[in-house]
MARLUM-807425 format. One record per residue: residue number from 0; y, z, x of N, C-alpha, C, O in turn. Coordinates in Angstrom, 2 decimals, m for minus. Each point is the difference from the previous one (the first is absolute). Layout:
<pts>
{pt NUM, {Y, Z, X}, {Y, Z, X}, {Y, Z, X}, {Y, Z, X}}
...
</pts>
This chain:
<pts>
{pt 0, {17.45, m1.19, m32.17}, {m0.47, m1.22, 0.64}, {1.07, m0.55, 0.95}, {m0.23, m0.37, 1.15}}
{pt 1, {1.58, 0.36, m1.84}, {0.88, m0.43, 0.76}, {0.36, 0.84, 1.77}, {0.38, m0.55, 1.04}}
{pt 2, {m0.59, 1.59, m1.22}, {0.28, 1.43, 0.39}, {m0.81, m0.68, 1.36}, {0.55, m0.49, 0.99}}
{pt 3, {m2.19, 0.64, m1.27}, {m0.93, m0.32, 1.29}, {0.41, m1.26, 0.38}, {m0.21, m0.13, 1.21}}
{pt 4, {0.75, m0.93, m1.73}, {0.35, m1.65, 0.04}, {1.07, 0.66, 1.67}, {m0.07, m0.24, 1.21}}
{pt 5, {0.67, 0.86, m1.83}, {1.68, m0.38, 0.64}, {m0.54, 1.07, 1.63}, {0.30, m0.19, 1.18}}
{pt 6, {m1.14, 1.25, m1.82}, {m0.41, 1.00, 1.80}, {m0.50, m0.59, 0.47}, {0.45, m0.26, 1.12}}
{pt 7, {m1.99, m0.59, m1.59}, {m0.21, m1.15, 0.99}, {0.81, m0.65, 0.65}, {0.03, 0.12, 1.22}}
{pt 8, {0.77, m0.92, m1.87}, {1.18, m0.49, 0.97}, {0.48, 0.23, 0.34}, {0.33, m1.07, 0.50}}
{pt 9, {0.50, 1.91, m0.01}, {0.87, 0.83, 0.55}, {m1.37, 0.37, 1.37}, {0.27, m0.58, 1.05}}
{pt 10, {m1.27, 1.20, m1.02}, {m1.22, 0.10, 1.06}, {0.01, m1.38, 0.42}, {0.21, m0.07, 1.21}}
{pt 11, {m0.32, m0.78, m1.63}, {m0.43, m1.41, 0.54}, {1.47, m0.13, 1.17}, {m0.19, m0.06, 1.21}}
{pt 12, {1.17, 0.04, m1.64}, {1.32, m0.41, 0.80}, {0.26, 1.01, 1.12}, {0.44, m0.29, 1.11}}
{pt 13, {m0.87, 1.90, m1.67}, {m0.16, 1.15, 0.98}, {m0.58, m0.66, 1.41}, {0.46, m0.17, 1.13}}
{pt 14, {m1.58, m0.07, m1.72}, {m1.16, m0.20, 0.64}, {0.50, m1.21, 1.12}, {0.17, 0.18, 1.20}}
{pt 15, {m0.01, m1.37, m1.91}, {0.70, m1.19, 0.92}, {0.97, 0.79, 0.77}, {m0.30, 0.23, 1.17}}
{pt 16, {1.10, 0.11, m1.48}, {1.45, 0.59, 0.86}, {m0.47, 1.03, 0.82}, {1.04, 0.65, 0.14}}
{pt 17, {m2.18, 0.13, 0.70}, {m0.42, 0.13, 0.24}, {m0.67, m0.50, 1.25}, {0.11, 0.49, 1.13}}
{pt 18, {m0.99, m1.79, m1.61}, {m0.86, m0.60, 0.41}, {1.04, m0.86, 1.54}, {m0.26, m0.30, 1.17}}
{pt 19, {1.34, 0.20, m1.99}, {0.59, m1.36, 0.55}, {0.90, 0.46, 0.82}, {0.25, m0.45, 1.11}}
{pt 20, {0.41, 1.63, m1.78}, {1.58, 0.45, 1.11}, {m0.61, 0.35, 1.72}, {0.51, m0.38, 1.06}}
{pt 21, {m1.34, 0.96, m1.20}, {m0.08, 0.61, 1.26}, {m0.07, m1.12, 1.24}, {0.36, 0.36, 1.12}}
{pt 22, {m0.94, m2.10, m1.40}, {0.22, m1.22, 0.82}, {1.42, m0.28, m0.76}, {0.44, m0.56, 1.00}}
{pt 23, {0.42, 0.50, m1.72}, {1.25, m0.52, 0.31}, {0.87, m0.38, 0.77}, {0.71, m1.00, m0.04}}
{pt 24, {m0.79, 2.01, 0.91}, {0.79, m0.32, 1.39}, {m0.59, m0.87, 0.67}, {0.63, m0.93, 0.51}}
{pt 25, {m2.00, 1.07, m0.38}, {m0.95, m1.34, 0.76}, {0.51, m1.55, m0.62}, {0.02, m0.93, 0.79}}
{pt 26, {0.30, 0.74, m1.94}, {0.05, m0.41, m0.90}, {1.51, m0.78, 0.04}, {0.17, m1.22, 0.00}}
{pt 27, {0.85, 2.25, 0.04}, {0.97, m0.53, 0.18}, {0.47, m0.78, 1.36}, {0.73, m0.99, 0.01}}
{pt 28, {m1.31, 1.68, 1.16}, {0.29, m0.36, 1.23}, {m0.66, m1.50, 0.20}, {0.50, m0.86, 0.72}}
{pt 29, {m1.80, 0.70, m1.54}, {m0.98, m1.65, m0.13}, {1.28, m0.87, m0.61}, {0.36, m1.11, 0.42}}
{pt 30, {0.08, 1.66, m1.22}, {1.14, m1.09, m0.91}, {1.23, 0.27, 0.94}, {m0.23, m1.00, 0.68}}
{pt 31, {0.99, 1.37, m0.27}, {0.73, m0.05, 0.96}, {0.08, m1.14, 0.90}, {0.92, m0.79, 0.21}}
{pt 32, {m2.61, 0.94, 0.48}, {m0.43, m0.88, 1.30}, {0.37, m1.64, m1.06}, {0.92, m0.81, 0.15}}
{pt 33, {m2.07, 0.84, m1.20}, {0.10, m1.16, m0.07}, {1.72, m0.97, m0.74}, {0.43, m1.15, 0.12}}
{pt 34, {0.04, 2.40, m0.84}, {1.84, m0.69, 0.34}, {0.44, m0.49, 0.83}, {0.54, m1.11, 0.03}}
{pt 35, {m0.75, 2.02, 0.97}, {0.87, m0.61, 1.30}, {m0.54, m1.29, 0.50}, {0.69, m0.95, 0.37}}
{pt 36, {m2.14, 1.02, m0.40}, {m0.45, m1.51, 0.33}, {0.54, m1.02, m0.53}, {0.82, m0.68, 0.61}}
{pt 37, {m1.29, 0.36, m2.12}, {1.15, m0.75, m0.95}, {1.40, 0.04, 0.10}, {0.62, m0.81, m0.69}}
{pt 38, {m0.35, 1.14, 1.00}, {1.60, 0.45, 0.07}, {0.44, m0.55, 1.63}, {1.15, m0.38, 0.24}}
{pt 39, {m2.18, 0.40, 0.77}, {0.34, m0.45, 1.10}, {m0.01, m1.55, m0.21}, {0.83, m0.81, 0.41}}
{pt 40, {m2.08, 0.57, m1.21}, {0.00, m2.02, 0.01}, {1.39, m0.26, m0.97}, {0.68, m0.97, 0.35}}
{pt 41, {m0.29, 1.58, m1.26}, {1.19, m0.71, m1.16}, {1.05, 0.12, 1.44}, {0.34, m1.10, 0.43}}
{pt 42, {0.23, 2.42, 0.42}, {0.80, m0.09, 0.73}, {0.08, m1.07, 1.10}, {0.99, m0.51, 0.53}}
{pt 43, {m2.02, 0.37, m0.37}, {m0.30, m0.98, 0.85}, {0.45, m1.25, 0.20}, {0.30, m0.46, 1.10}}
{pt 44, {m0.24, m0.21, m2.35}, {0.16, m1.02, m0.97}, {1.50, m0.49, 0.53}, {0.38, m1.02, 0.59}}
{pt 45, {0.39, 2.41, m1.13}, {1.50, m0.02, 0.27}, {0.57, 0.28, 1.05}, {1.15, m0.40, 0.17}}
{pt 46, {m1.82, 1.19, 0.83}, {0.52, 0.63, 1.01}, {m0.84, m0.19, 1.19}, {m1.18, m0.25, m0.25}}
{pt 47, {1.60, 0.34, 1.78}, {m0.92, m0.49, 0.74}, {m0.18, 1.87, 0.26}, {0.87, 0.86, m0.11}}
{pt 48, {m2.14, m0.73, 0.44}, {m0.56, 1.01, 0.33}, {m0.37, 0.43, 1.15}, {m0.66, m0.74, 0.73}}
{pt 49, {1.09, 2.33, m0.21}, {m0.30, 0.36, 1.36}, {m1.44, m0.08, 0.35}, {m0.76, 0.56, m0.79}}
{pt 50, {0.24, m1.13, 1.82}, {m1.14, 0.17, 0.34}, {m0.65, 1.91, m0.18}, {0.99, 0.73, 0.05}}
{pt 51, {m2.01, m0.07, m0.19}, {m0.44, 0.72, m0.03}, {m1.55, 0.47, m0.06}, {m0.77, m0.65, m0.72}}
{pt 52, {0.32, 1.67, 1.41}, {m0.81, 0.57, 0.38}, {m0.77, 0.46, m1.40}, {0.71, 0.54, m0.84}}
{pt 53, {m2.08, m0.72, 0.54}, {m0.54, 0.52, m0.95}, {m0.64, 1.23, 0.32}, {m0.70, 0.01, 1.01}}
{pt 54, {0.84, 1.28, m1.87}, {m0.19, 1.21, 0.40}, {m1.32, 0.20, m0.94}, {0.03, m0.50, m1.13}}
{pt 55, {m1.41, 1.35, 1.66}, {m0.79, m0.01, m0.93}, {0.08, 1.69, 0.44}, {0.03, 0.55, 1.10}}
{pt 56, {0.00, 0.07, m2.75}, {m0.58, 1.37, 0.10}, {m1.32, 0.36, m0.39}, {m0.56, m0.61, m0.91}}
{pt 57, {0.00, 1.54, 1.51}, {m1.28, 0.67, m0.04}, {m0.17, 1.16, m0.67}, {0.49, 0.93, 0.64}}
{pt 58, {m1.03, m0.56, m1.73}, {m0.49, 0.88, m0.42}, {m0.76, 1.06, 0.53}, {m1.12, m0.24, 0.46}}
{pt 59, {1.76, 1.82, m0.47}, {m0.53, 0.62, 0.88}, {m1.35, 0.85, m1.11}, {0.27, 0.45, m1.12}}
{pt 60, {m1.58, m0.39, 1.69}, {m0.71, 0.20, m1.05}, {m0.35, 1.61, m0.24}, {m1.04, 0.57, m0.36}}
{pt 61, {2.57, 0.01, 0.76}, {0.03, 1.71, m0.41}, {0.91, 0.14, m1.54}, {m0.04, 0.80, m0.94}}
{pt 62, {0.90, m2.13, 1.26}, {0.77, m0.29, m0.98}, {m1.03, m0.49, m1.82}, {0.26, 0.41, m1.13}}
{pt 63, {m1.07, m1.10, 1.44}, {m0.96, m0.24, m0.85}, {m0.87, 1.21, m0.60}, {m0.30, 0.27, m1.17}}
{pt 64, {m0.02, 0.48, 2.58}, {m1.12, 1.36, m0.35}, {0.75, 0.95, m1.47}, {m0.36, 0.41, m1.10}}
{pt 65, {1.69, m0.43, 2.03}, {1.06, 0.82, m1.09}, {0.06, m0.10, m1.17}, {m0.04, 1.00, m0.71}}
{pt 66, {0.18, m2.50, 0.11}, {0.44, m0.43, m0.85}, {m1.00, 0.14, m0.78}, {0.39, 0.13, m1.16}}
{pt 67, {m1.76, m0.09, 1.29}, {m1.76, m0.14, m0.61}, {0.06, 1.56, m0.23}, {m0.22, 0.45, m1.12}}
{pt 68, {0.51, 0.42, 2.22}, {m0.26, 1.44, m0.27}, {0.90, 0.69, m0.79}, {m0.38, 0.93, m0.71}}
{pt 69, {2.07, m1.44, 0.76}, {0.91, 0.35, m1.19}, {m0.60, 0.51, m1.19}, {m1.21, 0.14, m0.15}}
{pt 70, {2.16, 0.15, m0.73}, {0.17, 0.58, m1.26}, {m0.18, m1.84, m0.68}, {0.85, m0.87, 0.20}}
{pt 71, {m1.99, 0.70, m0.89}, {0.24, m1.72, m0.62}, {0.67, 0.39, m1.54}, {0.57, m1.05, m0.30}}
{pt 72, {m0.44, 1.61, m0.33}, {m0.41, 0.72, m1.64}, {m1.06, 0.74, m0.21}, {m1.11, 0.18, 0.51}}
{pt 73, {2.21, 0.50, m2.08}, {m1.25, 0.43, m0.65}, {m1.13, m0.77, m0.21}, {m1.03, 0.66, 0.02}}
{pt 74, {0.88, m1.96, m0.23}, {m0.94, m0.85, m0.88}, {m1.05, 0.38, 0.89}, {m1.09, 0.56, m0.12}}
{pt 75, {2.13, m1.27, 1.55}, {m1.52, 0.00, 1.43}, {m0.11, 0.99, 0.51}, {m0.85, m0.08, 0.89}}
{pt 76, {1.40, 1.27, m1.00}, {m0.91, 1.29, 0.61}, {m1.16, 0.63, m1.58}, {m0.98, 0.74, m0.10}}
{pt 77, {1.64, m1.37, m0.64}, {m1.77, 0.35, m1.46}, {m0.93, m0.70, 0.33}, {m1.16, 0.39, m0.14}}
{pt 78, {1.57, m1.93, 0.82}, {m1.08, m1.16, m0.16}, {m0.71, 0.69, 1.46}, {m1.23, m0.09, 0.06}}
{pt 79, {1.68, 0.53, 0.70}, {m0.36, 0.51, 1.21}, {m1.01, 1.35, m0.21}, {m1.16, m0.09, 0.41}}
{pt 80, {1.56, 1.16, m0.97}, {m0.73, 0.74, m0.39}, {m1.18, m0.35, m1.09}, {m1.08, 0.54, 0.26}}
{pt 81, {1.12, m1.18, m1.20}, {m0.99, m0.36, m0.34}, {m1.63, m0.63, 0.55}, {m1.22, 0.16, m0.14}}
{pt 82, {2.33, m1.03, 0.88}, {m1.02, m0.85, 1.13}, {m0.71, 0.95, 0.95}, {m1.04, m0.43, 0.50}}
{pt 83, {1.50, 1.84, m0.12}, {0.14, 1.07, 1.01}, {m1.67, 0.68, m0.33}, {m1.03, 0.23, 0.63}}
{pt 84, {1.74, m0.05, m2.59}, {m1.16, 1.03, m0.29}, {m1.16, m1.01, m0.56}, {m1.01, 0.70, m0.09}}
{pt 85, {0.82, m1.53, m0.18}, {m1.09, m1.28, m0.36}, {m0.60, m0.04, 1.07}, {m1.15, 0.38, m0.23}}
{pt 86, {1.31, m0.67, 1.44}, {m0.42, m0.06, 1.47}, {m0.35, 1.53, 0.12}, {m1.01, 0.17, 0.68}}
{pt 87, {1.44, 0.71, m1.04}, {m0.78, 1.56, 0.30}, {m1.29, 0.10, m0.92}, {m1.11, 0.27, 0.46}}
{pt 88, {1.34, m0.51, m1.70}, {m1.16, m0.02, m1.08}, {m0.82, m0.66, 0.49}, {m1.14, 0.42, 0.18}}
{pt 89, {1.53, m1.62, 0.15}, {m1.32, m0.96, 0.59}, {m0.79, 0.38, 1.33}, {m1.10, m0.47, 0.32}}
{pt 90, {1.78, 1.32, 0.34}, {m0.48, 0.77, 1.26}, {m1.03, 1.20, m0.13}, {m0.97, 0.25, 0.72}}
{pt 91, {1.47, 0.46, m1.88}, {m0.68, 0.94, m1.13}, {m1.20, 0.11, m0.57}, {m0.91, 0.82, 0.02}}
{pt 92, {1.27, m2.45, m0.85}, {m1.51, m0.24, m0.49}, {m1.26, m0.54, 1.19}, {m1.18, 0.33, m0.11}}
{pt 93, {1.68, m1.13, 1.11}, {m0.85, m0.51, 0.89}, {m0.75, 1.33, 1.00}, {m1.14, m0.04, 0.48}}
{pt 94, {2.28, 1.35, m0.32}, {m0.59, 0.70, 0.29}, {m0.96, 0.89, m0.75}, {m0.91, 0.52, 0.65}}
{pt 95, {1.02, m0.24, m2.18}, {m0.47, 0.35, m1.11}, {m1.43, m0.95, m0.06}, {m1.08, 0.51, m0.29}}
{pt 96, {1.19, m1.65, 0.53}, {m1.41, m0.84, m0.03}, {m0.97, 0.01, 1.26}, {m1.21, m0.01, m0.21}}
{pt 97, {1.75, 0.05, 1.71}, {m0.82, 0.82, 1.19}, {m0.71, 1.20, m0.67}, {m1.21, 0.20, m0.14}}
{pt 98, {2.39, 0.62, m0.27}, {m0.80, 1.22, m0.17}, {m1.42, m0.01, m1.06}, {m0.99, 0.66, 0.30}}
{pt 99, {1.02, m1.17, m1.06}, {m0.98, m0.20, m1.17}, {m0.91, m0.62, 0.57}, {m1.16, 0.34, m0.26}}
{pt 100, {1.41, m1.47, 1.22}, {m1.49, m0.32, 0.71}, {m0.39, 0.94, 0.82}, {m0.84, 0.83, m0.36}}
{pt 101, {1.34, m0.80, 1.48}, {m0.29, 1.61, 0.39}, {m1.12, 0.82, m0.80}, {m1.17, 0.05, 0.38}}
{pt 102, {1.71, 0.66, m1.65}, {m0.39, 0.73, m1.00}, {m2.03, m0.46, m0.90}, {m1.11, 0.44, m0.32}}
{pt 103, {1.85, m1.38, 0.38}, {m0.90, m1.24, m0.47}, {m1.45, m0.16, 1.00}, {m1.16, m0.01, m0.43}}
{pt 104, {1.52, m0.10, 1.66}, {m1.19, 0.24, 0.97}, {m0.47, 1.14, 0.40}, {m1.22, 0.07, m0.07}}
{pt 105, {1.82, 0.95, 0.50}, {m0.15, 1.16, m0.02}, {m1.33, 0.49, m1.32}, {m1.13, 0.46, 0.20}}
{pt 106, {1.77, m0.77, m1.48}, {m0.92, 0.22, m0.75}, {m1.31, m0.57, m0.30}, {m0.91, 0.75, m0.35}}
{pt 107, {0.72, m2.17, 0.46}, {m0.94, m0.50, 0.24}, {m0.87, 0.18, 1.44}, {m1.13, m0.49, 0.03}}
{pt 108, {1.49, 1.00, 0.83}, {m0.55, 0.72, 0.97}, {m0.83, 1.68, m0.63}, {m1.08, 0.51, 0.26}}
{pt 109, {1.81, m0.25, m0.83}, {m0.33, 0.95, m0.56}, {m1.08, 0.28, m1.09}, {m0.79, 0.94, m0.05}}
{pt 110, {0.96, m2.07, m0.88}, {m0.81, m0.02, m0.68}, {m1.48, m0.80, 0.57}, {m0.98, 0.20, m0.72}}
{pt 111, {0.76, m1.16, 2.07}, {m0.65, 0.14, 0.64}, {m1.15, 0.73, 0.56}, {m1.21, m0.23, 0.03}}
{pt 112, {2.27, 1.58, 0.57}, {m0.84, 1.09, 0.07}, {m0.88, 0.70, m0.91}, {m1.21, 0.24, 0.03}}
{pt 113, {1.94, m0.04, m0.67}, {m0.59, 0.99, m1.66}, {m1.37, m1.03, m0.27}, {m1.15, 0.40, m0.21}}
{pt 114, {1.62, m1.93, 0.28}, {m1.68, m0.77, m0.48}, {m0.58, 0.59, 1.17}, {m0.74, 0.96, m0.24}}
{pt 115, {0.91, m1.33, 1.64}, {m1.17, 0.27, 0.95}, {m0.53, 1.66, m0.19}, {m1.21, 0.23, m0.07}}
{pt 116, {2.01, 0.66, 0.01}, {m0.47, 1.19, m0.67}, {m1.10, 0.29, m1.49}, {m1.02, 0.64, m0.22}}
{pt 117, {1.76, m1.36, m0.39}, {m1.22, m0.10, m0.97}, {m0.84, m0.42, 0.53}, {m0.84, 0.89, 0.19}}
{pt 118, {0.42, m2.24, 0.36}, {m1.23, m0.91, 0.85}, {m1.00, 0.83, 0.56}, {m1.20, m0.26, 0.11}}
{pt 119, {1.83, 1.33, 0.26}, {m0.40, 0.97, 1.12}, {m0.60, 1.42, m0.56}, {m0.76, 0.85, 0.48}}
{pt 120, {1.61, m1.02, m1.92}, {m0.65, 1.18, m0.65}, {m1.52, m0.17, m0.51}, {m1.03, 0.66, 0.07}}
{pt 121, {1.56, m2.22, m0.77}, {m1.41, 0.09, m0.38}, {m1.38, m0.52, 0.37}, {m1.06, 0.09, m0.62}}
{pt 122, {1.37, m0.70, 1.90}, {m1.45, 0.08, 1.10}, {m0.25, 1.29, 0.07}, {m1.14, 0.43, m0.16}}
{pt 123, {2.45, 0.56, 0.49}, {m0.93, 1.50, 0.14}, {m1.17, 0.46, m1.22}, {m1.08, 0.58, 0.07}}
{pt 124, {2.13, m1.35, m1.54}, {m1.14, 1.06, m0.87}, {m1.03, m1.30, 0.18}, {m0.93, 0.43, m0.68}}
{pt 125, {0.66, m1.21, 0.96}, {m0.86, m0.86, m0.28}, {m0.72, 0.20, 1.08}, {m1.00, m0.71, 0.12}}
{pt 126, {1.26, 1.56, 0.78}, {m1.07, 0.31, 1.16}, {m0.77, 1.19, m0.67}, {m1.22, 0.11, m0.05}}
{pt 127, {2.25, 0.86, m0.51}, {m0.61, 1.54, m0.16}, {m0.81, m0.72, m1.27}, {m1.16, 0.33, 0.25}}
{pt 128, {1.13, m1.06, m1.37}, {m1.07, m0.33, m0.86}, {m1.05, m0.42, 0.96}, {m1.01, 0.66, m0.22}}
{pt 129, {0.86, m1.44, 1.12}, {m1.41, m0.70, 0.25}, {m0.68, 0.97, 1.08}, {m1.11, m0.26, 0.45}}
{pt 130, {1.79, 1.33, m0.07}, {m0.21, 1.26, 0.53}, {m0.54, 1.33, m0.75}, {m0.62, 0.98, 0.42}}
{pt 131, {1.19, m1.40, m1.90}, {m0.33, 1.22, m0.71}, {0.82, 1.32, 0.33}, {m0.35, 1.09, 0.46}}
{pt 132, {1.32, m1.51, m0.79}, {1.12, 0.99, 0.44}, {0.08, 0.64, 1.13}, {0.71, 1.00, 0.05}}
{pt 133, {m1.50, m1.50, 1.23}, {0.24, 0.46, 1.55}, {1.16, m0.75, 0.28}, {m0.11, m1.17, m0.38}}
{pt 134, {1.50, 1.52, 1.07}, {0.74, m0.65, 0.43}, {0.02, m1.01, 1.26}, {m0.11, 0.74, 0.98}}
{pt 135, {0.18, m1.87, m0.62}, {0.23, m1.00, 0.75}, {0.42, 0.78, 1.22}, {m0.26, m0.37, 1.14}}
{pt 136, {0.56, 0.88, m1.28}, {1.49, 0.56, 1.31}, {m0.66, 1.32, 0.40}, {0.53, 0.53, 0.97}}
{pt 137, {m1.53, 0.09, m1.49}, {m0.17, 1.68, 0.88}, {m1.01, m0.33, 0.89}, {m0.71, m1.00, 0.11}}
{pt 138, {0.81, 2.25, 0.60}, {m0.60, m0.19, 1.18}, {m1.21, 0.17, m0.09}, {m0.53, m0.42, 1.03}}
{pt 139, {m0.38, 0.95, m1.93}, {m1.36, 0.43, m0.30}, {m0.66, m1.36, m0.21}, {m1.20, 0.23, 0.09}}
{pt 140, {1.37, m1.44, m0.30}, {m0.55, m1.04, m0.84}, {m1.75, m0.06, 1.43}, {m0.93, m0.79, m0.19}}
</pts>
């Protein structure tokens, strides 16, 4: 009991550490920015401050593509494949269910015929009875 207690956890923290490292740097550079801000008003306080230019950076969105298409973990390339083959099954069965209607009409078309064939059979004998066994259809009538 203890045994599964403690692998769960150890997966759970995997899993977080994981989840989380790969924005760290995003992460650290956000806390950075906002130090220096704070850190500019306390200096401020005490010190007169050079005028300066506020610099805004832009995110280049090849830099983003990268980071989404990376290696995320194990956790998220399972949760990924899972999701991969659920979305194939479901593609599977929907095509598995076309086909059966398909199948489905086809046969009732079919069985269609076979009634109008019968229909057809038996006006014939029901002609050759009120004929007395001369057939409907020859050319002698």
């Amino acid at each position: 009991m203890f045994g599964f207690t403690g692998y769960y956890f150890f997966c759970q923290v995997f899993e977080a550490f994981e989840k989380y490292y790969p924005s760290m740097i995003m992460r650290m550079y956000k806390t950075r920015a906002q130090f220096n801000r704070e850190s500019y008003d306390i200096m401020d306080m005490f010190l007169k401050q050079r005028n300066f230019k506020v610099i805004c950076f832009a995110m280049d969105k090849r830099f983003r593509k990268e980071i989404e298409s990376a290696w995320q973990g194990i956790s998220h390339s399972i949760k990924q494949r899972i999701d991969d083959n659920e979305e194939r099954r479901d593609d599977e069965k929907e095509e598995a269910k076309k086909e059966l209607e398909v199948r489905f009409r086809q046969q009732d078309l079919t069985h269609e015929m076979v009634k109008n064939m019968a229909n057809q059979m038996d006006r014939m004998y029901q002609a050759m009875d009120a004929n007395q066994g001369v057939c409907c259809c020859s050319r002698n009538n």
